[in-house]
Steps between C-alpha positions, in 0.01 A plus 500: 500500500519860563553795205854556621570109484352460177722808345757441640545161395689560142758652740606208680635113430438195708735271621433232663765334729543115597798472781574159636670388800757244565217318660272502225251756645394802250425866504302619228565886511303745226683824398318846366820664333374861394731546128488885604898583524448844722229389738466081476570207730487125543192440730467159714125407417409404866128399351603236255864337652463150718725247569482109509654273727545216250688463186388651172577564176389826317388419111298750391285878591226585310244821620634453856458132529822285547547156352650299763647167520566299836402204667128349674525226752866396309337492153579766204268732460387875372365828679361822393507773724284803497751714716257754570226255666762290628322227347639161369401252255698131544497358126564130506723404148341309233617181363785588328699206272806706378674809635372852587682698307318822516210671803294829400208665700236679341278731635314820378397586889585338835197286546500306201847321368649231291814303544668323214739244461716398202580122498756348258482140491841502291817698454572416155311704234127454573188683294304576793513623890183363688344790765355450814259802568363490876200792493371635868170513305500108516751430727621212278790407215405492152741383188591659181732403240704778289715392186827680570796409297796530736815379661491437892853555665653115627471648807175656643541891608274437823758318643674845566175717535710777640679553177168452279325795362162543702173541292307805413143526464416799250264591229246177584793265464819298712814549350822312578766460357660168423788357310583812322142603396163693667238253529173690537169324599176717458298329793119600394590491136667112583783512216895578499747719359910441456683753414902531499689733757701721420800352644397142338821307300483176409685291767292661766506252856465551862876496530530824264238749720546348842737750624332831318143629674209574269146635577176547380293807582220727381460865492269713339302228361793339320770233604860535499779259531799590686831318525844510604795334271888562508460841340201689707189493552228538214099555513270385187157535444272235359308696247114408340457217304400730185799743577693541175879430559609602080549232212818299650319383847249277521294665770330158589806354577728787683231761674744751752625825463848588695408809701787553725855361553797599780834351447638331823800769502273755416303419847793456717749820356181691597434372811842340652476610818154328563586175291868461691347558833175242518721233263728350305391567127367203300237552183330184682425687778288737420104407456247686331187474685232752348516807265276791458427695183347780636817616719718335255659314850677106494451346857780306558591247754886472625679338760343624841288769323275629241526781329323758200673615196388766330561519101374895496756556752743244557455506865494208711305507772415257811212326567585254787774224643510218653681217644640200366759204513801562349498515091156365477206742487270276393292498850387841479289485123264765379221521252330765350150501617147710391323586877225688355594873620518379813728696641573605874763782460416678787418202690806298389858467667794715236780301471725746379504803807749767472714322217501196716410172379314297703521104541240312335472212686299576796483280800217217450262635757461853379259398194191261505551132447323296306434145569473251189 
């Protein structure tokens, strides 16, 4: 990594694109979007995006690796992909008794990783998840049990993974969040936090959230949970442990801090023209997919585009589009992704030229593919 990479990096956030095809092939397309209003750009990182002929399902990113899971010879099974080797590593599932209810990776660099599995052997109230933990160190599964007090929905969430909240690595630790709370894991420490979200009531289910997008991210060393509901779109941030919340919160229990909010007609008196023109409005349409502090920017994902909103400013600002079938959006997905300050700017394709807005779906043979 050259000086210029390196400084620049605080300037930029990486997205990291999974489009599928109608017949089940993937492009996995990496995005450099410069936050710099006067002189930025979405970049196509040419270096890092591949595609794969078979189906896939994105679960997690984690320091430029992707959590993967597809299929081996018809059987079920897990990759991690280094997308700037190009290299692949097939993970066969352990023996698993229950359900899956929740998949992290791990990883402090991108030769060393851990994936992790939540099994619940029971939906009714249980006192403890069991973890699978597959290390690349070993190359095997190992089992630990965690005494967590909590209510599984009747119906399991990774039935509809493209309505589930994806994990975050941050800080040494996974975090999902499930059934109305943050489950953290600290994976070298071995032990688990639960603490309540801040959109938590008591009769939370699957049926309540599935139509509302949430999402997970990190930025500037702390995480942030942003969600849409009928009224706009919020961001919180999960604060430390010992943070001191005043005498009438328990700071054990409820940990977040509401740092920004924008009312749904807020968004759309502002910015009509845009809103009317790409789609019908609907709070469930619109998905937060990454935030950064520094810029004080929300990345958000709508119908057949993506797009930056600046708090400072109030300006909205386009990042990319793309295709897709009718109402559903769900085949283009992004993440937000750490590449290391590897960034190809002058190298890269800009998808936005003279105010125009490129397609993001390239044809399959203009990027590498990757055989699994």
């Amino acid at each position: 990594m050259n000086m210029e990479q390196k400084n620049s990096h605080d300037s930029f956030v990486d997205l990291v694109c999974h489009y599928q095809f109608e017949n089940g092939s993937s492009q996995f397309l990496f995005l450099d979007v410069d936050q710099n209003e006067k002189k930025g750009g979405t970049f196509l990182n040419h270096s890092l995006s591949f595609s794969i002929e078979n189906f896939v399902q994105t679960l997690a990113s984690c320091k430029g690796l992707i959590l993967l899971n597809g299929y081996n010879s018809d059987e079920s099974c897990y990759y991690v992909i280094n997308p700037l080797t190009k290299h692949s590593t097939m993970i066969p599932l352990p023996c698993i008794q229950g359900h899956v209810i929740r998949v992290g990776l791990a990883s402090n660099d991108s030769n060393n990783f851990k994936v992790v599995l939540i099994e619940a052997k029971s939906p009714k109230l249980i006192n403890g998840l069991e973890f699978h933990i597959f290390s690349s160190d070993t190359n095997k599964w190992k089992k630990e049990n965690h005494s967590i007090n909590l209510t599984l929905p009747s119906l399991p969430e990774f039935e509809f993974k493209e309505l589930s909240t994806s994990p975050l690595y941050s800080n040494g630790a996974i975090h999902w969040e499930i059934c109305g709370y943050l489950l953290v894991y600290h994976v070298q420490e071995n032990y688990c936090e639960l603490i309540e979200m801040p959109n938590f009531f008591q009769d939370w289910s699957w049926q309540s959230t599935m139509m509302y997008r949430r999402c997970l991210c990190e930025s500037g060393n702390s995480v942030y949970y942003c969600y849409t509901d009928i009224d706009g779109f919020h961001i919180w941030e999960l604060l430390k442990e010992n943070y001191n919340l005043g005498p009438f919160c328990d700071s054990k229990k409820f940990r977040w801090r509401l740092v920004q909010t924008v009312m749904h007609e807020v968004f759309v008196s502002n910015h009509s023209n845009f809103c009317e023109a790409l789609f019908e409005w609907e709070p469930y349409k619109i998905a937060p997919i990454a935030y950064s502090e520094q810029a004080q920017i929300i990345y958000l994902q709508l119908p057949g585009a993506v797009v930056a909103y600046n708090f400072n400013t109030g300006n909205l600002g386009s990042i990319c589009k793309y295709s897709y079938p009718g109402m559903n959006f769900n085949c283009c997905s992004f993440l937000s992704s750490i590449n290391s300050g590897i960034h190809n700017v002058h190298k890269g394709r800009d998808l936005v030229t003279d105010g125009e807005i490129m397609e993001l779906n390239l044809p399959i043979g203009e990027i590498e593919k990757l055989s699994l």
